[in-house]
N, CA, C and O atoms as a MOPAC input file, in Angstrom:
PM7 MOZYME 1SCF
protein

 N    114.32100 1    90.45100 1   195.69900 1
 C    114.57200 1    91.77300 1   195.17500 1
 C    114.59300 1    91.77000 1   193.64900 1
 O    113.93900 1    92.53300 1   192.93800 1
 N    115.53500 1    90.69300 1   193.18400 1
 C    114.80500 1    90.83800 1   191.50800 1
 C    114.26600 1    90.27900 1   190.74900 1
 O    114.41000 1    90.28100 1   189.52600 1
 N    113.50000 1    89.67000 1   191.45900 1
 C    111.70200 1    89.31900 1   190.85700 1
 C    111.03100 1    90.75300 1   191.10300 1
 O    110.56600 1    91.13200 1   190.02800 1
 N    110.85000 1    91.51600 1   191.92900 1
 C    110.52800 1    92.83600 1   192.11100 1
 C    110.94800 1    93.54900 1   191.43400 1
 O    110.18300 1    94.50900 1   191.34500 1
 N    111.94000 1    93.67700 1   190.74600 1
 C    112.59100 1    94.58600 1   190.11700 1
 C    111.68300 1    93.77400 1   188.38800 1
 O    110.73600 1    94.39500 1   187.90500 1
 N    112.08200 1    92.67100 1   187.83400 1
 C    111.96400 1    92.54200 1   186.46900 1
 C    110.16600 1    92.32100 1   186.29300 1
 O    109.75200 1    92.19700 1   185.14100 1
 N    109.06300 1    92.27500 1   187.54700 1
 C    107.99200 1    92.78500 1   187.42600 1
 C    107.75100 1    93.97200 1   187.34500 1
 O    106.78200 1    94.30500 1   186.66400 1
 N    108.60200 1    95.05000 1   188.05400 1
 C    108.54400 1    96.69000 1   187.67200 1
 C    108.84400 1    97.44300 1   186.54200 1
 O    108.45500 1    98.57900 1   186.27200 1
 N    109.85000 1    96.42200 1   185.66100 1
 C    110.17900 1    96.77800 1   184.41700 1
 C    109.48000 1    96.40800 1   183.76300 1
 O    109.36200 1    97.16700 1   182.80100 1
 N    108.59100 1    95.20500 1   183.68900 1
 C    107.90100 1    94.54900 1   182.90800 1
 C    106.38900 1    95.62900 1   182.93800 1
 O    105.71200 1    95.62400 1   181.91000 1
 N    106.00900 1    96.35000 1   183.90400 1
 C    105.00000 1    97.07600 1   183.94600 1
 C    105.67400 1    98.31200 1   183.05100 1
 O    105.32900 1    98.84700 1   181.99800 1
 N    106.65200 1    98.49000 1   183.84300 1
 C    107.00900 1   100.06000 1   182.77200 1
 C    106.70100 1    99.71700 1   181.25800 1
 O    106.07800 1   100.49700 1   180.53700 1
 N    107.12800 1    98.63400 1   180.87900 1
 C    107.35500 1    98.50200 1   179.10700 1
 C    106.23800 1    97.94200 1   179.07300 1
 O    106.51500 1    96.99700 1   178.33500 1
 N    105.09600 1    97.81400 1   179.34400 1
 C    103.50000 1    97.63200 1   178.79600 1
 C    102.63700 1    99.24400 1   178.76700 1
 O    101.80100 1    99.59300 1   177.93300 1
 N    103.14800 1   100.04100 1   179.95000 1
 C    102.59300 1   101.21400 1   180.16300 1
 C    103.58100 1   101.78600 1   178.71100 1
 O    102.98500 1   101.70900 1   177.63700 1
 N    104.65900 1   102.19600 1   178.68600 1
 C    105.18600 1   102.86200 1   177.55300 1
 C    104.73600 1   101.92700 1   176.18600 1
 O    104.67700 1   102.60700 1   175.16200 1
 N    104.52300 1   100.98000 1   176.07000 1
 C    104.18200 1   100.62300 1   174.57900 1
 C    102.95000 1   101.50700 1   174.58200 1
 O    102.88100 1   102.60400 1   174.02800 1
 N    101.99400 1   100.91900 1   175.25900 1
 C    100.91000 1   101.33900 1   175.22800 1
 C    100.65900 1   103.25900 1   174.82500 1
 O     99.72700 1   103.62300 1   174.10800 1
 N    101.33300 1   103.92200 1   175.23800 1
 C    101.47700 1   105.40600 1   175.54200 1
 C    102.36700 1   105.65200 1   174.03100 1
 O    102.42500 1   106.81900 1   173.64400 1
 N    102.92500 1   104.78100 1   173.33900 1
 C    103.82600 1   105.11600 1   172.42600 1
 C    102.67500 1   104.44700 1   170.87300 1
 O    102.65600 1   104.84700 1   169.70900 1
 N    101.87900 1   103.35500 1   171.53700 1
 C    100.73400 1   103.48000 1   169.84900 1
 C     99.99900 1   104.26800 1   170.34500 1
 O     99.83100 1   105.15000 1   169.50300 1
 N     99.38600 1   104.51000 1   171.32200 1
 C     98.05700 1   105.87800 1   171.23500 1
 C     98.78900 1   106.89100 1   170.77600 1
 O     98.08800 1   107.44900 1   169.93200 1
 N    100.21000 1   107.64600 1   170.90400 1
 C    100.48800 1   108.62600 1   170.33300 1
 C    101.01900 1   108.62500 1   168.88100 1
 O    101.22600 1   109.73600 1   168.39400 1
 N    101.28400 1   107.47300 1   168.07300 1
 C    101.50000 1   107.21200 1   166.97100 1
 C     99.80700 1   107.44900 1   166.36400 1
 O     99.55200 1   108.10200 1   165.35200 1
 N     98.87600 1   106.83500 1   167.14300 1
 C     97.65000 1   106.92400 1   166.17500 1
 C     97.19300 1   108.41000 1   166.30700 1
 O     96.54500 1   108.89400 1   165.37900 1
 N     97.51600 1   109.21900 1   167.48700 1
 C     97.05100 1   110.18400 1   167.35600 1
 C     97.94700 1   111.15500 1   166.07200 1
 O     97.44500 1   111.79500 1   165.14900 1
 N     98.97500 1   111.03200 1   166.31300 1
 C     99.78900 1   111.72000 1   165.33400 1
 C     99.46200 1   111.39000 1   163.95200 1
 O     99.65700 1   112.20800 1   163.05300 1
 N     99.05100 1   110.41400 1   163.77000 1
 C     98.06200 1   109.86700 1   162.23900 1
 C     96.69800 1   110.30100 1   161.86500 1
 O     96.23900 1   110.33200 1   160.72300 1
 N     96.14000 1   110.61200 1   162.90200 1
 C     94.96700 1   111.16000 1   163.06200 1
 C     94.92700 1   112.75400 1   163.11900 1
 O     94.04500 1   113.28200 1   162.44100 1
 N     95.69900 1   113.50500 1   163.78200 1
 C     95.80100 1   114.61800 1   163.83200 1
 C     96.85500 1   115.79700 1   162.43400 1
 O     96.85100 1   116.98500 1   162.11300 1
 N     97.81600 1   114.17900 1   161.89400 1
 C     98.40200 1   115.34600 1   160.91000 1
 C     98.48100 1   116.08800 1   159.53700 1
 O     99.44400 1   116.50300 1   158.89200 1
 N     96.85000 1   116.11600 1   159.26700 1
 C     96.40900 1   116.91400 1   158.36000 1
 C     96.17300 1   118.16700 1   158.18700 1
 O     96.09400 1   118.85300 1   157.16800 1
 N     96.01500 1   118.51600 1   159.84700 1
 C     95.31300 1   119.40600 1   160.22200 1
 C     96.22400 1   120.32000 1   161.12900 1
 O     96.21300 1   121.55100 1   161.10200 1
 N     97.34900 1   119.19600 1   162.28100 1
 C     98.16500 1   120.03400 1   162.52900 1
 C     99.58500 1   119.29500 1   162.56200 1
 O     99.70900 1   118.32300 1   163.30800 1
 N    100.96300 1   119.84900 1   161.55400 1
 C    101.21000 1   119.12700 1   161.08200 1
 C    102.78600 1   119.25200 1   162.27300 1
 O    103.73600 1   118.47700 1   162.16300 1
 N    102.72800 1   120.25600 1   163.21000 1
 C    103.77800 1   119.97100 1   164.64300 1
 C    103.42900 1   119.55300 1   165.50900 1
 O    104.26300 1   119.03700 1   166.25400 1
 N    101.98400 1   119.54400 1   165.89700 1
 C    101.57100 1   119.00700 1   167.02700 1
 C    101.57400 1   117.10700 1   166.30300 1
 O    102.01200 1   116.29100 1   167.11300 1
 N    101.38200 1   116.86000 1   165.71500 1
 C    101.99300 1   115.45300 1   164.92500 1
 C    103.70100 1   115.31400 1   165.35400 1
 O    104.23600 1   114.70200 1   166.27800 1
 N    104.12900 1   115.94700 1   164.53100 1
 C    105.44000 1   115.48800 1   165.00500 1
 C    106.32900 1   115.79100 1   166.69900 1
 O    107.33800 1   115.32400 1   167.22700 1
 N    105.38900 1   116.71900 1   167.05200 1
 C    105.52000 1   116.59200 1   168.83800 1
 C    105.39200 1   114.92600 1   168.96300 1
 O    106.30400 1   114.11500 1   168.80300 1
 N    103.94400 1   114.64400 1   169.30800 1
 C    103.40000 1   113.21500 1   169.36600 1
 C    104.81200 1   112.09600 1   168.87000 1
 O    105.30600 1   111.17000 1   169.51400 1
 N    105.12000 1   112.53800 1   167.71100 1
 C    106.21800 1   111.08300 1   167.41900 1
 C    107.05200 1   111.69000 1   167.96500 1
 O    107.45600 1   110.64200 1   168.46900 1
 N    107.85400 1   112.56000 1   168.43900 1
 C    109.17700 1   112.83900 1   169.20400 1
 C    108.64900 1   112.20200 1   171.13200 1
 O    109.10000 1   111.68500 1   172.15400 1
 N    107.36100 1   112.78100 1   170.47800 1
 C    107.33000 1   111.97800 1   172.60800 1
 C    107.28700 1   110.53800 1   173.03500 1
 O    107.47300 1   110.05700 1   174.15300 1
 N    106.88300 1   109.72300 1   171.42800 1
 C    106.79000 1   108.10900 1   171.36500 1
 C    107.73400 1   107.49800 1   171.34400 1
 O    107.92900 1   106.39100 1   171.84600 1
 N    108.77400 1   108.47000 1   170.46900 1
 C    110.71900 1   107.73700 1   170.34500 1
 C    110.99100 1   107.80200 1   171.62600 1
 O    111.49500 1   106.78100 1   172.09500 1
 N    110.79800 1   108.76800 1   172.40900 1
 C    111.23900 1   109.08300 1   173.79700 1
 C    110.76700 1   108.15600 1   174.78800 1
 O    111.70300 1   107.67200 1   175.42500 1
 N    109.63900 1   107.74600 1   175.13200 1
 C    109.01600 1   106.94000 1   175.33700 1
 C    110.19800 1   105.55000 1   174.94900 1
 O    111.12300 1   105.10600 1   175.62900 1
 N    109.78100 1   105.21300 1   173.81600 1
 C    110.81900 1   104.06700 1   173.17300 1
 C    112.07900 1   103.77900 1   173.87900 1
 O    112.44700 1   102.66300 1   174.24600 1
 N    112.64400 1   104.78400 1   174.01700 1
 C    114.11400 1   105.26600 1   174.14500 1
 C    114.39800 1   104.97000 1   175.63600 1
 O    115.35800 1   104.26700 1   175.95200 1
 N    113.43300 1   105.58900 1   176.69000 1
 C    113.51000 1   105.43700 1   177.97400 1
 C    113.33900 1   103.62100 1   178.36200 1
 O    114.00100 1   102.98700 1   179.18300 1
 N    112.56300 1   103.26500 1   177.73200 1
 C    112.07700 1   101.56400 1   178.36100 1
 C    112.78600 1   100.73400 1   177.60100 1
 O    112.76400 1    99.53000 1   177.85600 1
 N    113.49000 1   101.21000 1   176.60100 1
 C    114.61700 1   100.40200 1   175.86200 1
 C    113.66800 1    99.01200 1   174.91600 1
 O    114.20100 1    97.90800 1   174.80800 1
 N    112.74900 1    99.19000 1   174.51700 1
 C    111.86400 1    99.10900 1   173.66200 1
 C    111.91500 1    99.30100 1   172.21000 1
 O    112.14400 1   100.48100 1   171.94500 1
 N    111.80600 1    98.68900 1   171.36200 1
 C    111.68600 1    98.54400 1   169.64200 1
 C    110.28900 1    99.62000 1   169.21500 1
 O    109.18400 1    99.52800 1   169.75100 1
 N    110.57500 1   100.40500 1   168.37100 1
 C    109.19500 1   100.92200 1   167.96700 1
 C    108.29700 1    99.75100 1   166.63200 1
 O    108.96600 1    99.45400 1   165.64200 1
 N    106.98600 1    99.25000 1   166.73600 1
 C    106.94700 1    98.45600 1   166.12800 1
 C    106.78900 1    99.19400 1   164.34000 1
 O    106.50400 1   100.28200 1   163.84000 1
 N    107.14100 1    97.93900 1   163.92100 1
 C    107.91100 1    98.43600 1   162.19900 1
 C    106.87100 1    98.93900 1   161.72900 1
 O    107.24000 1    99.65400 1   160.79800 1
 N    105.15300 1    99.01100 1   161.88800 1
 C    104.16900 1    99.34000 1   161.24500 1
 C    104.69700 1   101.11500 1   161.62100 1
 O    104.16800 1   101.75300 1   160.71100 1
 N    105.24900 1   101.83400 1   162.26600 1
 C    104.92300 1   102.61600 1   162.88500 1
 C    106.63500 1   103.07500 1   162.31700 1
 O    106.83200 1   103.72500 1   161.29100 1
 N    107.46900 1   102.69200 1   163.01600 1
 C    108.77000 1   102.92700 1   162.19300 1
 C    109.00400 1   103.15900 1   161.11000 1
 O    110.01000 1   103.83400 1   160.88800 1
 N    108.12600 1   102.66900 1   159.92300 1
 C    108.64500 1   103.33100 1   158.35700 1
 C    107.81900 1   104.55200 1   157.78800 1
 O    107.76700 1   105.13000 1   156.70300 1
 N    107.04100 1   104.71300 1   159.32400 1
 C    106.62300 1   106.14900 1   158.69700 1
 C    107.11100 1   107.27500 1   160.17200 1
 O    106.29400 1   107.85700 1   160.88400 1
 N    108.59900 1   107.33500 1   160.32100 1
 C    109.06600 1   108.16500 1   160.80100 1
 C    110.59900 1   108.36800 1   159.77200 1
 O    111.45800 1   107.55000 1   159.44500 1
 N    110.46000 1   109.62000 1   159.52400 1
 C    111.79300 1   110.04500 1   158.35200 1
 C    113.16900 1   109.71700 1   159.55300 1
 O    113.40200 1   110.05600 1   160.71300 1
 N    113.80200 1   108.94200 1   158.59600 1
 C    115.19100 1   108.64100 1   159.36400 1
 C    116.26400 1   110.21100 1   159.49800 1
 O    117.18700 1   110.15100 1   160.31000 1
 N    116.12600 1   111.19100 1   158.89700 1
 C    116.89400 1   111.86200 1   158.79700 1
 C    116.11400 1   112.90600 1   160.20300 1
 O    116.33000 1   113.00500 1   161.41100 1
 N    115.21900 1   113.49300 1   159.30000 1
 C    114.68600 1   114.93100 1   160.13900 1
 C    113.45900 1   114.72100 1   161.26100 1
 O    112.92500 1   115.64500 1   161.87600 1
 N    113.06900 1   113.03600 1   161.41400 1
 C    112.77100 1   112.26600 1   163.03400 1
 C    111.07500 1   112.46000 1   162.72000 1
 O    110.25500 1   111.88100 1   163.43300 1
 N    110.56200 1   113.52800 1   161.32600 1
 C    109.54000 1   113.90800 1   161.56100 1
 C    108.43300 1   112.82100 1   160.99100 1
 O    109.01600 1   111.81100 1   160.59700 1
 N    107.04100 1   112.74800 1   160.84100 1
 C    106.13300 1   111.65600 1   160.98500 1
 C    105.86600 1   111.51800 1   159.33600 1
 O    105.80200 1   112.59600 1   158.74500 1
 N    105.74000 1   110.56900 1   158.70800 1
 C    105.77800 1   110.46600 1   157.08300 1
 C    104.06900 1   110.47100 1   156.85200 1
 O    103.51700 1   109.56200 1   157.47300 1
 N    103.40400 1   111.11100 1   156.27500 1
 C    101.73400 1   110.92700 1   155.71600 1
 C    101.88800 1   110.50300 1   154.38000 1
 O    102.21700 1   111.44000 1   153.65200 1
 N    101.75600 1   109.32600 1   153.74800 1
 C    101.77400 1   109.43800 1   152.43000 1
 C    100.81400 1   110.44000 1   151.37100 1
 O     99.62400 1   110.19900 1   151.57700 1
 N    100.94600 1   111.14700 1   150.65200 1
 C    100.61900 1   111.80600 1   149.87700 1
 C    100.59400 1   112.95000 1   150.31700 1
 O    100.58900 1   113.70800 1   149.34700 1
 N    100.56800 1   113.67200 1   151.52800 1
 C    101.28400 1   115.19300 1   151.92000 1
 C    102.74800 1   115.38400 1   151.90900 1
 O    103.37900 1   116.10000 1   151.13100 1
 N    103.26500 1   114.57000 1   152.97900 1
 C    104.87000 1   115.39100 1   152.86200 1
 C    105.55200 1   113.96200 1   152.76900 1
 O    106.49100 1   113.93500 1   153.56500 1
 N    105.43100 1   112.88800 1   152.15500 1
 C    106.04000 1   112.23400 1   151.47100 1
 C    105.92600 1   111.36200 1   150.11600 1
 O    104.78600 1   110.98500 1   149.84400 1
 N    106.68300 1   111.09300 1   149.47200 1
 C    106.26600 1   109.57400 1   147.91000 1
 C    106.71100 1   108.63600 1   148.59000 1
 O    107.67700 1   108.47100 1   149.33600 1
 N    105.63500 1   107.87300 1   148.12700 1
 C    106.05600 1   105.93800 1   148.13300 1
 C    105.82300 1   105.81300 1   146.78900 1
 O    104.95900 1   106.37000 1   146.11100 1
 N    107.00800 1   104.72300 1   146.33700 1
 C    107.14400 1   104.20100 1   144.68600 1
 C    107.92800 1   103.01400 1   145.15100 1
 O    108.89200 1   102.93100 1   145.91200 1
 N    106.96700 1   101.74500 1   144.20700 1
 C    107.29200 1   100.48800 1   144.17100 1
 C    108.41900 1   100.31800 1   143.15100 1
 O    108.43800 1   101.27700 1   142.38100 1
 N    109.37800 1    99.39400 1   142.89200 1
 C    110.32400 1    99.16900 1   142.65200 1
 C    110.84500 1    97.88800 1   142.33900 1
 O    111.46800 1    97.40700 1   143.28400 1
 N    110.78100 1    96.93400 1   140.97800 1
 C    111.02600 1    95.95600 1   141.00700 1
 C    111.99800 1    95.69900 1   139.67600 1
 O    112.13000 1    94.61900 1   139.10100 1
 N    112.41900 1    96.52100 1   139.45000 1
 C    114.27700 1    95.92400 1   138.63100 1
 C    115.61000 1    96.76000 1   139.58300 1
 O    115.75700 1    97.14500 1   140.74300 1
 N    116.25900 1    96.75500 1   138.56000 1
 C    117.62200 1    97.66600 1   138.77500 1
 C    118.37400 1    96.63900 1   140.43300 1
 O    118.76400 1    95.47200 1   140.39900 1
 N    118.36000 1    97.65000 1   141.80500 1
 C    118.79100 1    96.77900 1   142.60600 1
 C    118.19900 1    95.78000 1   143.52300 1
 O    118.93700 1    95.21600 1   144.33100 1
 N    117.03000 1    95.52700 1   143.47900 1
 C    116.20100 1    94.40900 1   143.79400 1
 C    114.94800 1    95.15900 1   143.92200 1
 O    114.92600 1    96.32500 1   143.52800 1
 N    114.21500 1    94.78000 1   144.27800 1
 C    112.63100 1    94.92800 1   144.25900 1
 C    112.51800 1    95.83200 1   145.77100 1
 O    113.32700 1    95.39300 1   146.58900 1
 N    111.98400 1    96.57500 1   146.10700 1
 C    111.93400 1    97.55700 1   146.95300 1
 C    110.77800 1    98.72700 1   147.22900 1
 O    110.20400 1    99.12700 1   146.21600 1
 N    110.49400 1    99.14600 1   148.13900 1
 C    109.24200 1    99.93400 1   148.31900 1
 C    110.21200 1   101.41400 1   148.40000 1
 O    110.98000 1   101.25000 1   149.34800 1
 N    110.40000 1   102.47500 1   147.90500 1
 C    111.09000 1   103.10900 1   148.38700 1
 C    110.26500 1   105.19700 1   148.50900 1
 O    109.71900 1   105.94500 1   147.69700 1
 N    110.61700 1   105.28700 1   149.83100 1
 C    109.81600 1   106.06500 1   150.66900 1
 C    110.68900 1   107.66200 1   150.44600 1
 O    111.91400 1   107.77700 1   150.45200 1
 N    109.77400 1   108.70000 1   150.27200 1
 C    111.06000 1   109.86300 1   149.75700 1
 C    110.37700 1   110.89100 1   151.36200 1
 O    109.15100 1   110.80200 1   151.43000 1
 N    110.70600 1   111.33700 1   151.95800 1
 C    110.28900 1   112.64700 1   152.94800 1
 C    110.53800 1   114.18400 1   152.02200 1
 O    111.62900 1   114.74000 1   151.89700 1
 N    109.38900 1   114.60300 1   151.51300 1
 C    109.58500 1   115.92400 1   151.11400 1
 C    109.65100 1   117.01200 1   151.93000 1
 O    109.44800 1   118.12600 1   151.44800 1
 N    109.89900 1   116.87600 1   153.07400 1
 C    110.14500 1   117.71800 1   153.77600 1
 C    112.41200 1   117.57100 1   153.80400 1
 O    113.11200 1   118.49200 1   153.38200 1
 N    112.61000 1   117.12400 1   154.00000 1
 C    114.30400 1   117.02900 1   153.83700 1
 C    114.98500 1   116.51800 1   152.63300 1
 O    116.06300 1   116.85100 1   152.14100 1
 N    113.97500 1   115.48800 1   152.20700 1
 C    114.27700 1   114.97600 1   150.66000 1
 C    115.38800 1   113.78900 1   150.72900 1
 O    116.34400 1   113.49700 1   150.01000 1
 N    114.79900 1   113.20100 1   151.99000 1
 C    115.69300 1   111.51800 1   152.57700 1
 C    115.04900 1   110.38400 1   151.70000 1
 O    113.82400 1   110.42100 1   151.58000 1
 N    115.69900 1   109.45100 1   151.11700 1
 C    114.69900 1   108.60900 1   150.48600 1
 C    115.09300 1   107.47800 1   151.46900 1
 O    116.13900 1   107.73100 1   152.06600 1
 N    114.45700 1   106.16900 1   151.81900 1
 C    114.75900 1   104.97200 1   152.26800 1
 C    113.75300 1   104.22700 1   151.46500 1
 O    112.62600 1   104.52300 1   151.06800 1
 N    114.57900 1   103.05800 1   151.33400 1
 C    114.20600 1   102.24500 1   150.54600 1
 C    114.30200 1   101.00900 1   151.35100 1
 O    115.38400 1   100.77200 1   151.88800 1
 N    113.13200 1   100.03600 1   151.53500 1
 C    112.12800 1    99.16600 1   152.32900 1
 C    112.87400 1    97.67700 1   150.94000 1
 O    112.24200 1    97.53400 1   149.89300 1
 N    113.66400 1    97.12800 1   151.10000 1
 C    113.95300 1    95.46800 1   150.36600 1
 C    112.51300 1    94.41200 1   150.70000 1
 O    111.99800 1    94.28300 1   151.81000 1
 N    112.09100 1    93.78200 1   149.51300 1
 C    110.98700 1    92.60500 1   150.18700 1
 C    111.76800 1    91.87100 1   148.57800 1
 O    112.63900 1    92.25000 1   147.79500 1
 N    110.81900 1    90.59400 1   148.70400 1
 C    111.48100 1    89.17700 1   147.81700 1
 C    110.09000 1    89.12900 1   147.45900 1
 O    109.10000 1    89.32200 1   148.16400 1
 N    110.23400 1    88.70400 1   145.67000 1
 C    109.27200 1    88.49400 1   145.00100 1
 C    109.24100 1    87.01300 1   145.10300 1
 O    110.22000 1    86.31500 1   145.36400 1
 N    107.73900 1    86.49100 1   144.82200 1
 C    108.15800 1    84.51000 1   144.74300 1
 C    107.53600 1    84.67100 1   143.28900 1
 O    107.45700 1    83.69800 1   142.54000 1

């Protein structure tokens, strides 16, 4: 019974990854043009995420605004500005739509 069971889960969380980057790329692809039916797409991928208890992968995670959940496009509705004095070196990401900044830490060599 749970070998049956952790092969059924193991299918669920290949089917939901899978269903959670096609709708990340579509939402990348589509949000120039329409910019809710985009953030539909990433609310149905967290969900997705959320149900199979699954990590969203980080390529895909720093372009969802932590505050208002919605999908980040660089140069429409958000700034990216690099950052290397003051509190360490940092990529830091602004959402002009709510006006959340997060700021991304990396190490210079």
């Amino acid at each position: 019974m749970a070998k049956n069971k952790r092969k059924h889960q193991a299918i669920i969380i290949r089917i939901a990854d899978t269903r959670m980057n096609y709708l990340f790329q579509k939402a990348h692809d589509i949000f120039p043009n329409n910019k809710e039916l985009a953030n539909r797409y990433v609310y149905l991928a967290r969900r997705y995420a959320q149900r199979a208890k699954i990590k969203i992968p980080s390529i895909w995670k720093k372009r969802i605004c932590h505050k208002c959940k919605g999908f980040l496009y660089p140069g429409i509705n958000c700034r990216t500005r690099i950052h290397s004095k003051g509190k360490g070196s940092h990529v830091s990401t602004t959402c002009l739509d709510c006006n959340q900044t997060t700021r991304y830490f990396f190490k210079i060599r």
